[in-house]
Backbone as CSV, one residue per row, in Angstrom:
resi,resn,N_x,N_y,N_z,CA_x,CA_y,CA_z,C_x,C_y,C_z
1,UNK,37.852,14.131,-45.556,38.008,13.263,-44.388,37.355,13.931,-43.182
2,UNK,36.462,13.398,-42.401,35.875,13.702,-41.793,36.349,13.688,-40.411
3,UNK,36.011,14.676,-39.253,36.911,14.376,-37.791,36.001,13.655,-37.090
4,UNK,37.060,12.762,-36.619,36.648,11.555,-35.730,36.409,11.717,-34.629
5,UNK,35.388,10.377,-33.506,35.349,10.346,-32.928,35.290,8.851,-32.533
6,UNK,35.705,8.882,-30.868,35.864,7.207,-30.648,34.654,7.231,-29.189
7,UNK,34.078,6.140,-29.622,33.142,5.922,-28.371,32.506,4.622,-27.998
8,UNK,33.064,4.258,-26.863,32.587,2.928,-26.183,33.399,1.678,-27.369
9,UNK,34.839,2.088,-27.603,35.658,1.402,-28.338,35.670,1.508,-29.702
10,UNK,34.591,2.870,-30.285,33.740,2.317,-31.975,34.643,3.642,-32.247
11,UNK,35.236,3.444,-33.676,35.225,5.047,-34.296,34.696,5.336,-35.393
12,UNK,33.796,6.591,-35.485,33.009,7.475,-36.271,33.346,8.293,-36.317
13,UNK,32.575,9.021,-37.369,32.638,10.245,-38.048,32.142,11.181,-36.423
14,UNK,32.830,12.273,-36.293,32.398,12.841,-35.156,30.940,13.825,-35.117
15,UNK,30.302,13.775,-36.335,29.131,14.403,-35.972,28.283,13.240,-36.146
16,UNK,28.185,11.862,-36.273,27.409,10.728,-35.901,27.759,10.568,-34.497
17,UNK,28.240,11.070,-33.792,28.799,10.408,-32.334,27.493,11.002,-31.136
18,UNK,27.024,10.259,-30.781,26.148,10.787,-29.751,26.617,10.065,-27.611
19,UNK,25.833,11.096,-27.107,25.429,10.589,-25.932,24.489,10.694,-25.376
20,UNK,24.325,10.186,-24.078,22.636,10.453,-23.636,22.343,10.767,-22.941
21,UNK,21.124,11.516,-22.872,20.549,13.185,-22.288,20.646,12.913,-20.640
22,UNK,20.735,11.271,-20.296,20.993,10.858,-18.968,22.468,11.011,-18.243
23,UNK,23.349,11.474,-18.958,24.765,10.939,-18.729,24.935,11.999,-17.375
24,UNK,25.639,12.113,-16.592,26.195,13.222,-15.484,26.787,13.719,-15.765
25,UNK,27.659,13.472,-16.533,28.997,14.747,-17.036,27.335,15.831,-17.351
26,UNK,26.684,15.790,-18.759,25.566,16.679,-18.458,24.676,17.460,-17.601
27,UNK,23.978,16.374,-16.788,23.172,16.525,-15.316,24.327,17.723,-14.330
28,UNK,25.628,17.052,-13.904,25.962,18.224,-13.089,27.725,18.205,-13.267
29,UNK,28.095,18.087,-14.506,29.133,18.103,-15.064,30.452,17.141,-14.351
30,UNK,29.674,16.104,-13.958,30.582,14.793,-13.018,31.346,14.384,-13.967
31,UNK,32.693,14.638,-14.019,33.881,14.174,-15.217,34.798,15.027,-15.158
32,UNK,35.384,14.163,-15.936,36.880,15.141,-15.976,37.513,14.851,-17.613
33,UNK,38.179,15.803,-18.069,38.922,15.458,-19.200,39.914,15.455,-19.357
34,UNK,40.894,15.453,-20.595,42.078,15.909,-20.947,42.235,16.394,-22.429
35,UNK,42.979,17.265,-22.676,43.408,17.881,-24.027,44.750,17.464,-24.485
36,UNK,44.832,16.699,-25.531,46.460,16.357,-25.913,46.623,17.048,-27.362
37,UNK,47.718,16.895,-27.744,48.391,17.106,-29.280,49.197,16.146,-29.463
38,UNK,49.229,15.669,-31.013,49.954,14.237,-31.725,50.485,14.948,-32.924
39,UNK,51.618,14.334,-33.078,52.474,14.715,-34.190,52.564,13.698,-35.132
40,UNK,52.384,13.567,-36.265,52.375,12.443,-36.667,51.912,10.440,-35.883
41,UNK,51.540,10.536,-35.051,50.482,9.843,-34.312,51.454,9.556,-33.257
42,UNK,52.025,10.479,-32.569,52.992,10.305,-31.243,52.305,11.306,-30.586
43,UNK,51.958,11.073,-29.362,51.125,11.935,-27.937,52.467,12.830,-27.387
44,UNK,51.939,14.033,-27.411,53.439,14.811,-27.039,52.706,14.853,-25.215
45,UNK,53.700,14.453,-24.543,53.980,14.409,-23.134,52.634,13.418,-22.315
46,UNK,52.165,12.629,-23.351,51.477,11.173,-23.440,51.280,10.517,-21.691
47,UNK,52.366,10.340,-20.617,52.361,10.268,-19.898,52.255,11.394,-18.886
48,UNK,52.566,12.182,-19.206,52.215,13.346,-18.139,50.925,13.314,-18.530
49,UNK,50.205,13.247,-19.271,48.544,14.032,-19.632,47.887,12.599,-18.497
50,UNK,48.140,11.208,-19.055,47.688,10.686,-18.025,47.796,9.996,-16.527
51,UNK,49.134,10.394,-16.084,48.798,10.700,-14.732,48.333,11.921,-14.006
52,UNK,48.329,13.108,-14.973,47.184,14.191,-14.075,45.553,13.746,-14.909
53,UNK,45.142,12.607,-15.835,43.880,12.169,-15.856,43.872,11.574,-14.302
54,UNK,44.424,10.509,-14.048,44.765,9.487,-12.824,44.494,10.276,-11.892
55,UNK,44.652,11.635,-11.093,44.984,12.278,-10.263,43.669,12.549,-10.246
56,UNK,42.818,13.298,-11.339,41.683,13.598,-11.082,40.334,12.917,-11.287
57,UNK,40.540,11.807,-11.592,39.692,10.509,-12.320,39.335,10.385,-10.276
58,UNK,40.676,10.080,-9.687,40.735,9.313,-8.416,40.108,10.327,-7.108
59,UNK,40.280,11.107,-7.754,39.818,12.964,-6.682,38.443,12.889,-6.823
60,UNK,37.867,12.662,-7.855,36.089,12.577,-8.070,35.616,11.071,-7.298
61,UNK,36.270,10.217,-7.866,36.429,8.607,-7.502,35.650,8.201,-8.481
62,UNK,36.307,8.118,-9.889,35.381,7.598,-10.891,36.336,6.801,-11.329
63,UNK,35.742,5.098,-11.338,36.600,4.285,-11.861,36.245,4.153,-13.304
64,UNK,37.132,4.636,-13.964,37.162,4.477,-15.654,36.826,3.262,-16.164
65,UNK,37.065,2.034,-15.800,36.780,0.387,-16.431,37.554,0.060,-17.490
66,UNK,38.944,1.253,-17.629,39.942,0.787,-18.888,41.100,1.627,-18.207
67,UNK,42.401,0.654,-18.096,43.640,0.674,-18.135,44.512,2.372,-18.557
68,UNK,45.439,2.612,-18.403,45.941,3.872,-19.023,46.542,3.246,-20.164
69,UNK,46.887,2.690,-19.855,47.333,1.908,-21.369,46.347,1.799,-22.387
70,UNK,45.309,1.045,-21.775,44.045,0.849,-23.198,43.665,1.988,-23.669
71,UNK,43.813,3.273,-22.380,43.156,4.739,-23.772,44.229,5.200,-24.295
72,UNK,45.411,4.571,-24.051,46.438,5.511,-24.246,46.640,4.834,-26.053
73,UNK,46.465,3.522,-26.465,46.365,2.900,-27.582,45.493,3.474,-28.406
74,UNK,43.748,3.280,-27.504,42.717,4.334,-28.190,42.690,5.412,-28.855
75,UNK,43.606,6.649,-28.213,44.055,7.450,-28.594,44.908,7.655,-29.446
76,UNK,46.016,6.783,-29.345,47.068,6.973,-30.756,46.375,6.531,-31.725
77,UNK,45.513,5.307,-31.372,44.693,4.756,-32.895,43.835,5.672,-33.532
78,UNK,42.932,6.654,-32.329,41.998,7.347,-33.140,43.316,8.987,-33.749
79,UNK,44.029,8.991,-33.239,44.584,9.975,-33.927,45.417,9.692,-35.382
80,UNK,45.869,8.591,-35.494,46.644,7.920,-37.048,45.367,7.896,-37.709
81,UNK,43.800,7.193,-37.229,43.122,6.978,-38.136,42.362,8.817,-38.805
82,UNK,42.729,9.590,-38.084,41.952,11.089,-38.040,42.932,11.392,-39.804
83,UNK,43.974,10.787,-39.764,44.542,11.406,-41.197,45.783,12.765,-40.877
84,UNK,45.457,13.542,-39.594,46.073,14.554,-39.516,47.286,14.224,-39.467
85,UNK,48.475,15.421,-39.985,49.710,15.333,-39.330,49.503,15.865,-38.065
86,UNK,49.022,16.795,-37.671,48.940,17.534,-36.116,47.475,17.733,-35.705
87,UNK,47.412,16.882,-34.913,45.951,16.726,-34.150,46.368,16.962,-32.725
88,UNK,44.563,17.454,-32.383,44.547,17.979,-31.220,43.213,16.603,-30.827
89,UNK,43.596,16.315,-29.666,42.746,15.056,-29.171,42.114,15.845,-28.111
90,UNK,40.742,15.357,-27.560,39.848,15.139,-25.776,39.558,14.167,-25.658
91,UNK,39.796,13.998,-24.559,39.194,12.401,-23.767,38.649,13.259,-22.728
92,UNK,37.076,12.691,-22.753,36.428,13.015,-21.343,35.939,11.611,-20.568
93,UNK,35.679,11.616,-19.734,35.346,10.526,-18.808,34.160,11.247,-18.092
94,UNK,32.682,10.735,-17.964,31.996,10.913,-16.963,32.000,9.739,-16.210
95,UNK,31.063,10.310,-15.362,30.728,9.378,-13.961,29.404,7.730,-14.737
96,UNK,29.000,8.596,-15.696,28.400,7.262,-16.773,26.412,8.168,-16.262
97,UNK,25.924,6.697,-16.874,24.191,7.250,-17.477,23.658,6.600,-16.306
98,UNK,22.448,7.329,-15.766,21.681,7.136,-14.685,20.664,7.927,-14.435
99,UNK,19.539,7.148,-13.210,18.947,8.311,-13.722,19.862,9.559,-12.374
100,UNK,18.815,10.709,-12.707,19.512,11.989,-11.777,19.488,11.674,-10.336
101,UNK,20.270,11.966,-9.490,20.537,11.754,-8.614,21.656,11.584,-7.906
102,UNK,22.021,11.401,-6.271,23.308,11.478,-5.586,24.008,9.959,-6.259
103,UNK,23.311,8.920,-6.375,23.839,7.456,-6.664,24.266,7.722,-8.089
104,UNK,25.716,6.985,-7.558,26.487,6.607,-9.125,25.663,5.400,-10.184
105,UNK,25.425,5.954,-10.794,25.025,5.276,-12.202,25.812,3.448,-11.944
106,UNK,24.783,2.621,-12.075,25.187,1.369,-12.392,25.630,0.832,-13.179
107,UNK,26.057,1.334,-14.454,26.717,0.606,-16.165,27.965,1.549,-15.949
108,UNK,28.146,2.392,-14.842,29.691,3.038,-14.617,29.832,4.311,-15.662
109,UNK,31.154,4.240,-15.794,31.558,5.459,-16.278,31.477,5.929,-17.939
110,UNK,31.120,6.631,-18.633,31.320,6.811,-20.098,32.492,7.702,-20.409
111,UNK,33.120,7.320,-21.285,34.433,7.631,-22.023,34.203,7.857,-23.508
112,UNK,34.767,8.947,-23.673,34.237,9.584,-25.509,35.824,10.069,-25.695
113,UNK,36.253,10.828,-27.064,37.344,11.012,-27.385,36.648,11.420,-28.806
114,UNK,37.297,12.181,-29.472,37.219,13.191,-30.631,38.488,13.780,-30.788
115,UNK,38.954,13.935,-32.625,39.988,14.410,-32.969,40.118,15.441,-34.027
116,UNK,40.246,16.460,-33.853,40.462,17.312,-35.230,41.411,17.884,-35.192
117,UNK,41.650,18.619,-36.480,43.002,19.095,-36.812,43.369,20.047,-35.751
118,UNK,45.136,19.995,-35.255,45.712,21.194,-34.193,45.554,21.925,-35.289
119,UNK,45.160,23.648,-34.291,45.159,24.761,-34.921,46.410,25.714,-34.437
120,UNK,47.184,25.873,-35.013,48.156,26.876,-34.587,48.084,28.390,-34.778
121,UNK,49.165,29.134,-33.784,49.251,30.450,-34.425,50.159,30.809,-35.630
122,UNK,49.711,31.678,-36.282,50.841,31.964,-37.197,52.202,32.544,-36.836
123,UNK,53.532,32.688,-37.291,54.423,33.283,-36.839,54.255,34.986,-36.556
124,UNK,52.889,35.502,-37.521,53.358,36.922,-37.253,52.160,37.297,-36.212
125,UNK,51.370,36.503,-36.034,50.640,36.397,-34.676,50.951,35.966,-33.658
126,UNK,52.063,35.414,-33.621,52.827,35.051,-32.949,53.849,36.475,-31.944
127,UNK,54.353,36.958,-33.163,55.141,37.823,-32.747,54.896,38.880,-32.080
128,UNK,53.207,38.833,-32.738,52.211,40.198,-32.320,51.818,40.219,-30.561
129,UNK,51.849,38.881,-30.474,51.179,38.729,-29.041,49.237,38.476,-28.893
130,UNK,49.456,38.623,-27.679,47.920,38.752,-27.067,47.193,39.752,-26.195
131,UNK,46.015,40.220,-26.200,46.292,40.827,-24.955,45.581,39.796,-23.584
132,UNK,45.426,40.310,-22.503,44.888,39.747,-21.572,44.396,40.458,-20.884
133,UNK,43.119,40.142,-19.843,42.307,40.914,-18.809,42.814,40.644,-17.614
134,UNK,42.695,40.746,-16.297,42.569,40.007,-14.769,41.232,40.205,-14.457
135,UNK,40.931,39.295,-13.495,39.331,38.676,-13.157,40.058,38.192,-11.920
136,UNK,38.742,38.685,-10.988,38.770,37.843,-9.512,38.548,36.287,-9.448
137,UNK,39.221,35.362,-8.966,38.858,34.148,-9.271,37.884,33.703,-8.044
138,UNK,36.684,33.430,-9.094,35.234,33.482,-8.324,34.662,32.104,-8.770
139,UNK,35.946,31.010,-8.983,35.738,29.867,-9.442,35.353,29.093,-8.602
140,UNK,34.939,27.209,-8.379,34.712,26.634,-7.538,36.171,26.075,-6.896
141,UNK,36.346,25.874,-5.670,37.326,25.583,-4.766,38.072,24.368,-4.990
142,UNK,38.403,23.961,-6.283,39.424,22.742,-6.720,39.466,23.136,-8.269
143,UNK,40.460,24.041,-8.289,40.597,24.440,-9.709,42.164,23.346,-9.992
144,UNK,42.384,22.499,-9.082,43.730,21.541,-9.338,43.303,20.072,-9.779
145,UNK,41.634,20.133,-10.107,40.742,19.112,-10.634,40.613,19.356,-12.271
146,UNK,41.006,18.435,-13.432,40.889,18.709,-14.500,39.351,18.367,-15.106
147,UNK,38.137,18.898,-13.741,36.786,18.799,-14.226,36.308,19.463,-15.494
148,UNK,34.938,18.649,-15.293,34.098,19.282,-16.588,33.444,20.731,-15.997
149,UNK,33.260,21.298,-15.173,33.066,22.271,-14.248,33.617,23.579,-15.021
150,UNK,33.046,23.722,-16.137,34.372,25.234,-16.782,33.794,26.221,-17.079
151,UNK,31.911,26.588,-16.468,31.499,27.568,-16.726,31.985,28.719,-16.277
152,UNK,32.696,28.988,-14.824,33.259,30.426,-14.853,34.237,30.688,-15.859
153,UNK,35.532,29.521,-16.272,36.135,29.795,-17.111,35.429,30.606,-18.223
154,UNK,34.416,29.974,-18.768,33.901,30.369,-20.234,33.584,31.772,-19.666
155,UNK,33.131,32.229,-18.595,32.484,33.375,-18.444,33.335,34.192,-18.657
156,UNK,34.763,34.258,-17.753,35.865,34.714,-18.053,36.027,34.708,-19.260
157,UNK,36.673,33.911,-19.905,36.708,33.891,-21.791,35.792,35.000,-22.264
158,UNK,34.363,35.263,-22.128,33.309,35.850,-22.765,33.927,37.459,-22.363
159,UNK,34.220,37.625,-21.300,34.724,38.792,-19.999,35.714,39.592,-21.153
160,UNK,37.044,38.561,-21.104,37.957,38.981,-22.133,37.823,39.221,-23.352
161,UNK,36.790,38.441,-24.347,36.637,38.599,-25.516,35.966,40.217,-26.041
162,UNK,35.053,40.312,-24.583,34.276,41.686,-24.923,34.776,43.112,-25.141
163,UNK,35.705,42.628,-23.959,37.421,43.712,-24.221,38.906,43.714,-24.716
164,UNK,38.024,43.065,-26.125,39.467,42.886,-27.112,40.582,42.179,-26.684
165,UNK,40.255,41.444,-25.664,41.447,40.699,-25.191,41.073,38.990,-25.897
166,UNK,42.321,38.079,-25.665,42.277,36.697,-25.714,41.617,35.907,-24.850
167,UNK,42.492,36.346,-23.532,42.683,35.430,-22.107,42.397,36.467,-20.870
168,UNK,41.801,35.467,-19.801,41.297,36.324,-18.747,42.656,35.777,-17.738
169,UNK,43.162,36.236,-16.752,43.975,36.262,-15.541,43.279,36.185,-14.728
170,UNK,43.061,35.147,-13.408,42.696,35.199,-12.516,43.493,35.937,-11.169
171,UNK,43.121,36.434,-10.328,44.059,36.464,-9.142,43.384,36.468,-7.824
172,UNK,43.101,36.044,-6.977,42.609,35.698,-5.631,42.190,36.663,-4.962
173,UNK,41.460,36.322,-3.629,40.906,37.455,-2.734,42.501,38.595,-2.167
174,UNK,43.374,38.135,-1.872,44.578,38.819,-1.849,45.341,39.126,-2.790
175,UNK,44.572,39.301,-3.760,45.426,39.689,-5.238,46.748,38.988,-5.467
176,UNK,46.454,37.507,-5.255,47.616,36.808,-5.715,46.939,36.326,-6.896
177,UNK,48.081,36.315,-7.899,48.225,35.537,-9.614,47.814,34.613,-9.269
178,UNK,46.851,33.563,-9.827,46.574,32.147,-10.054,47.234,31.527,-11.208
179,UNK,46.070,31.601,-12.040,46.360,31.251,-13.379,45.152,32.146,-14.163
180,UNK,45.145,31.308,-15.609,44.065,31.524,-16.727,43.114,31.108,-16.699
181,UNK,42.140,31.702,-17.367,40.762,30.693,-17.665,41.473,29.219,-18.229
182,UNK,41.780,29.142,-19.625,42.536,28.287,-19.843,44.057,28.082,-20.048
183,UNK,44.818,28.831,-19.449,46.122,28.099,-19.456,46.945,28.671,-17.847
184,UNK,48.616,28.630,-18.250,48.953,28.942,-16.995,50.017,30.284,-17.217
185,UNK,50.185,30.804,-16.454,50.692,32.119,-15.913,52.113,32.172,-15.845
186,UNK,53.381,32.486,-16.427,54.260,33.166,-16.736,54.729,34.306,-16.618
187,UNK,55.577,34.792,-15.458,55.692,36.459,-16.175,57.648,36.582,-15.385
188,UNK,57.758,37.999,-16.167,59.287,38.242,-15.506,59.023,39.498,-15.183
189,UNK,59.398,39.212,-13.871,59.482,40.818,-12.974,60.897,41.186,-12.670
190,UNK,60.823,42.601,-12.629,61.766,43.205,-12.128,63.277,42.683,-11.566
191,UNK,64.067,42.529,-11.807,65.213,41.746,-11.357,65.262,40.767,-12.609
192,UNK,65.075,40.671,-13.558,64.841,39.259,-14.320,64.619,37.980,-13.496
193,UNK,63.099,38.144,-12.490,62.953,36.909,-12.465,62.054,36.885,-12.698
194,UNK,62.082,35.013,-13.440,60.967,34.506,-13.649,60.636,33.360,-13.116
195,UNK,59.306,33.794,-12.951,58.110,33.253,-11.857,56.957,32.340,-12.721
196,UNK,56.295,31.884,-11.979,55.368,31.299,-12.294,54.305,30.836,-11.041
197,UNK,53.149,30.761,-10.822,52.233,30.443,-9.243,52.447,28.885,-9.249
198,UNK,52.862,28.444,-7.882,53.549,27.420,-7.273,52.391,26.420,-7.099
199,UNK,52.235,25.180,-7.042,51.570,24.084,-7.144,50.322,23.895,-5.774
200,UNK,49.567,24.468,-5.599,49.166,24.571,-4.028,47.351,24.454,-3.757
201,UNK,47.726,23.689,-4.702,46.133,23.055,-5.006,45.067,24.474,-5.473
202,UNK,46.066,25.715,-5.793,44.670,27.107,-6.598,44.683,26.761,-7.559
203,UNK,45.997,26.128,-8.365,45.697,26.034,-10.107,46.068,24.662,-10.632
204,UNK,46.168,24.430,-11.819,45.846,23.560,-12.767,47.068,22.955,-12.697
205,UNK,47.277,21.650,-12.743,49.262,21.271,-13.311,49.160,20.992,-14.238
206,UNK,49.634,22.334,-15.272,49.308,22.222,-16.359,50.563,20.999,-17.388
207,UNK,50.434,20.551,-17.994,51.432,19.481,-18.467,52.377,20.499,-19.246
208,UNK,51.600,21.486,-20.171,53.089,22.473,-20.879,53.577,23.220,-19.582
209,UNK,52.863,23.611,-18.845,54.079,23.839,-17.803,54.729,23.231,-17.096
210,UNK,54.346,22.232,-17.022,55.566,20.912,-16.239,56.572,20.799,-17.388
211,UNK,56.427,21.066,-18.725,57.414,20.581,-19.588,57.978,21.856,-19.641
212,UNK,57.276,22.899,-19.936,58.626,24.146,-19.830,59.577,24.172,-18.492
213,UNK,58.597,23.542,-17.465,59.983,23.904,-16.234,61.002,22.422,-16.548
214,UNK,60.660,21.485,-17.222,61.925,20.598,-17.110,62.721,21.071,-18.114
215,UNK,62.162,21.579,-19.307,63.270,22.170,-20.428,64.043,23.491,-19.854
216,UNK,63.559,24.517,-18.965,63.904,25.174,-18.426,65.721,24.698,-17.632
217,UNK,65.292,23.833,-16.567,66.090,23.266,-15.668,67.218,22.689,-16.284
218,UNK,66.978,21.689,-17.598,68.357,21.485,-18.694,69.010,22.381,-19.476
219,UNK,68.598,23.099,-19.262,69.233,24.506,-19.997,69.610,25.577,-18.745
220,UNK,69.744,25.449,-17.630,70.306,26.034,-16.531,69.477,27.484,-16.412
221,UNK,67.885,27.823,-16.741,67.159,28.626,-16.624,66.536,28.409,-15.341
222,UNK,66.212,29.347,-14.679,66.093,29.344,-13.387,64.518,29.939,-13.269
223,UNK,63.647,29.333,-13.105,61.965,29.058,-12.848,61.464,29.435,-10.974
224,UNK,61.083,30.299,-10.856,60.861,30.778,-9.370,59.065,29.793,-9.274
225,UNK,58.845,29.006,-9.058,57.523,28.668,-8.264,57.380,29.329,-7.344
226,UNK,56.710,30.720,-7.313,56.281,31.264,-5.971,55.311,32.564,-6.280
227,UNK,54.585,32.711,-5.483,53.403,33.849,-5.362,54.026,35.515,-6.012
228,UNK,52.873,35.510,-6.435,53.562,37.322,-6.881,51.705,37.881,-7.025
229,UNK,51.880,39.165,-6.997,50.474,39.743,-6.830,50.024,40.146,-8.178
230,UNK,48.584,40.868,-8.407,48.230,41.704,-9.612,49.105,42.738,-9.664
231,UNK,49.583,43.538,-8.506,50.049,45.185,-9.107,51.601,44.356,-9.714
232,UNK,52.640,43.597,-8.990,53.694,42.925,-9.421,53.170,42.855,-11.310
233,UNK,52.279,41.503,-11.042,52.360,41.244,-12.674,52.114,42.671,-13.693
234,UNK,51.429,43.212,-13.333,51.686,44.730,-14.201,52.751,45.451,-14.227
235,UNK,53.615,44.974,-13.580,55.226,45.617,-13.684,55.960,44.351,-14.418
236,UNK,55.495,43.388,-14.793,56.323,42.784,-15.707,56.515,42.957,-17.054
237,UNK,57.948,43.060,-17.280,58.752,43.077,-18.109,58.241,42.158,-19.643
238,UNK,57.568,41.158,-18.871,57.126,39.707,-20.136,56.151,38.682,-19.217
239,UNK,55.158,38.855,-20.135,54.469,37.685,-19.485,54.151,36.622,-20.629
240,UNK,53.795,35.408,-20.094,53.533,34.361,-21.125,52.678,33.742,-20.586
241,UNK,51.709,32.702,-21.688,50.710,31.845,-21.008,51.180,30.498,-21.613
242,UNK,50.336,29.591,-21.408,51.142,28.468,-21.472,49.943,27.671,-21.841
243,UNK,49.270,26.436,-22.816,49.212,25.172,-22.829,49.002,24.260,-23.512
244,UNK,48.207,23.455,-23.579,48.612,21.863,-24.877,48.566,22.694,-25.954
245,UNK,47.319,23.326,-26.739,47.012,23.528,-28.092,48.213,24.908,-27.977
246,UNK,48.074,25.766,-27.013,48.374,27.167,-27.301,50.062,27.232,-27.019
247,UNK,50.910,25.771,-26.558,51.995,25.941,-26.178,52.259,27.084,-25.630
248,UNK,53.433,28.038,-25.925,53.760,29.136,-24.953,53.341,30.201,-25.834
249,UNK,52.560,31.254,-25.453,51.797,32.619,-26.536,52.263,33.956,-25.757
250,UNK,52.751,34.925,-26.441,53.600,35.692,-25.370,51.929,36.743,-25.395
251,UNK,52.367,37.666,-24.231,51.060,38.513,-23.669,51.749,39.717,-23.650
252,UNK,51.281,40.717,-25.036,51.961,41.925,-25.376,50.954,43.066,-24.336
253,UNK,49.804,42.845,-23.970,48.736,43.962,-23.539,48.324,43.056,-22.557
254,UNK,47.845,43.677,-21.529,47.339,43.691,-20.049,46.403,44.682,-19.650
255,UNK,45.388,44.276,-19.245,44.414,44.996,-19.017,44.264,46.570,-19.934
256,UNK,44.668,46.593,-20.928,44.666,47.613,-21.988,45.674,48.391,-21.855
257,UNK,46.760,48.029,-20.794,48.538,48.516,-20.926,49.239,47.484,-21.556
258,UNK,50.143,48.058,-22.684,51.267,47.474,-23.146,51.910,46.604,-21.676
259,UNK,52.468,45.681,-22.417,53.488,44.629,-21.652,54.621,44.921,-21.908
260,UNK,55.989,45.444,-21.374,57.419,45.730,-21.900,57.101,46.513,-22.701
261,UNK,57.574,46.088,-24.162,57.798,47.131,-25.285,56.241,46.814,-25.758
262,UNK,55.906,46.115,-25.843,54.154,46.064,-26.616,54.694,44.842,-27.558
263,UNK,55.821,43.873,-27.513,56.081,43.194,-28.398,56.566,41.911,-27.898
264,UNK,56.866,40.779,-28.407,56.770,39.370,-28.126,58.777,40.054,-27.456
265,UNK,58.522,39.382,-25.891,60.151,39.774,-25.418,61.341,38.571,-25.492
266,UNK,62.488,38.431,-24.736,63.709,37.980,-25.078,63.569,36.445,-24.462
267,UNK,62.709,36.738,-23.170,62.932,35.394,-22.225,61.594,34.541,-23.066
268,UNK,60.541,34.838,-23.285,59.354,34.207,-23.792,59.825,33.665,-25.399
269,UNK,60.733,34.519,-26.418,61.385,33.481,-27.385,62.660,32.807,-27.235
270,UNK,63.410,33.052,-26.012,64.296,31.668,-25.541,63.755,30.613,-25.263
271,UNK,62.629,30.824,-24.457,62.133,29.411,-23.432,60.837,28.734,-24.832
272,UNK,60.594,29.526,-26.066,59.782,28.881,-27.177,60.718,28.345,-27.555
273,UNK,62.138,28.590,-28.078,62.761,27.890,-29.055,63.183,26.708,-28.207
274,UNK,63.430,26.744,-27.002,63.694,25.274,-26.480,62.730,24.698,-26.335
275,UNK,61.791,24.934,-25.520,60.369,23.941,-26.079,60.320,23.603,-27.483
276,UNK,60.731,24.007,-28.658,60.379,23.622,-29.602,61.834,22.691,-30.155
277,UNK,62.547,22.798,-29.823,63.622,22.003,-29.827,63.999,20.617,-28.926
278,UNK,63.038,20.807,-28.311,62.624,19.408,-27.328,62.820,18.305,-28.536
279,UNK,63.224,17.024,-27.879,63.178,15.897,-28.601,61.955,15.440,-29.616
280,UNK,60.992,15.883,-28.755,59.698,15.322,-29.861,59.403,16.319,-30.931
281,UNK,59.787,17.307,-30.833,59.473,18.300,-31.968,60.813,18.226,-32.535
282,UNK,62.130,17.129,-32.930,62.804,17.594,-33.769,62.387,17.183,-34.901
């Protein structure tokens, strides 16, 4: 069975799926996407993914020409028809085909979607952890835009990979925590608290972290939204990253220092087993 793709309403095999060399998402990466996961053909947090599409669809000002509802059908359809039990979905949206230039394209926006199998970690990779780097965030100035714009990310990614790490850490001209190349930032400092960088248009709203802080809050766990620096996060006790495909991945190594004990800690497999005990994963 081959992984799918859906485009301009059609679904194919995803290596027949084309676009064209005119489109802008290409030209100067005008679009935005989203990353989901389906469980048996149910969108886990389905509505959160598309009102932060909505948020950033409307921030570029690209009118999509289909309903949240109509991709939201699209999507469950192309994920039942993919065969998987656990798929990982993208929906991108550009600004649509034209030629180059400041003027928006006249036939509007293009919308694609592709599905292949979720890849998980194993439990004893799990347990093992990750490590992670920090990187100055030398990104463009709306990292709270879910653009197509992700070359520093990747650079970062490349940054970390070279030094045996997973994930890169960003942190600001004042050495405040942001987030990840791709996900979001977790850690417990000193005092057992745990923190996370507060909503303030530097980082991403990431949807697994909107869902860990509501599972958090029903379980009377107490989530600090607020600033903490690089030297702070190197005194934490536990850090975690957070998102759709990677759910919560604990971060045993930091910049080539152990994290706590060097091993997956107490608060990062409490706050997994309730995420995973959430309603949609029973």
């Amino acid at each position: 069975m081959p992984d799918l793709a859906w485009l301009d309403g059609k679904i194919m095999p995803l290596t027949e799926a084309r676009v064209s060399f005119l489109d802008h998402g290409y030209f100067y990466g005008y679009g935005v996407y989203e990353a989901c996961k389906a469980f048996a053909g149910k969108i886990y947090a389905l509505e959160e993914h598309l009102a932060r599409l909505d948020r950033s669809l409307r921030a570029l000002r690209i009118t999509p020409g289909r309903s949240g509802a109509e991709l939201a059908r699209a999507m469950k359809d192309l994920a039942v028809q993919s065969g998987y039990e656990a798929v990982f979905l993208y929906l991108q949206i550009t600004r649509g085909v034209g030629k180059r230039g400041a003027a928006a394209p006249e036939n509007g926006p293009v919308i694609t979607m592709f599905a292949t199998e979720l890849e998980t970690m194993t439990p004893a990779d799990w347990n093992a952890g990750v490590a992670v780097i920090t990187l100055p965030d030398e990104r463009w100035a709306h990292p709270d835009i879910k653009s197509l714009n992700l070359l520093p990310n990747i650079l970062a990614k490349e940054k970390a990979l070279e030094k045996g790490a997973q994930e890169a850490i960003f942190y600001n001209e004042r050495n405040i925590v942001t987030e990840a190349a791709s996900s979001n930032v977790f850690a417990v400092l000193p005092g057992e608290r745990l923190v996370t960088p507060p909503l303030d248009g530097r980082i991403l709203e990431g949807v697994s972290r909107l869902m860990i802080l509501r599972r958090a809050r029903e379980n009377d766990i107490r989530i600090e939204e607020t600033y903490f620096t690089r030297a702070e996060l190197a005194q934490a006790t536990e850090i975690f990253i957070t998102g759709t495909s990677e759910e919560i991945i604990p971060v045993t190594g930091l910049d080539g220092a152990r994290v706590g004990g060097g091993t997956t800690g107490p608060w990062t497999r409490r706050l997994y087993d309730i995420y995973l005990r959430a309603e949609f994963l029973k």
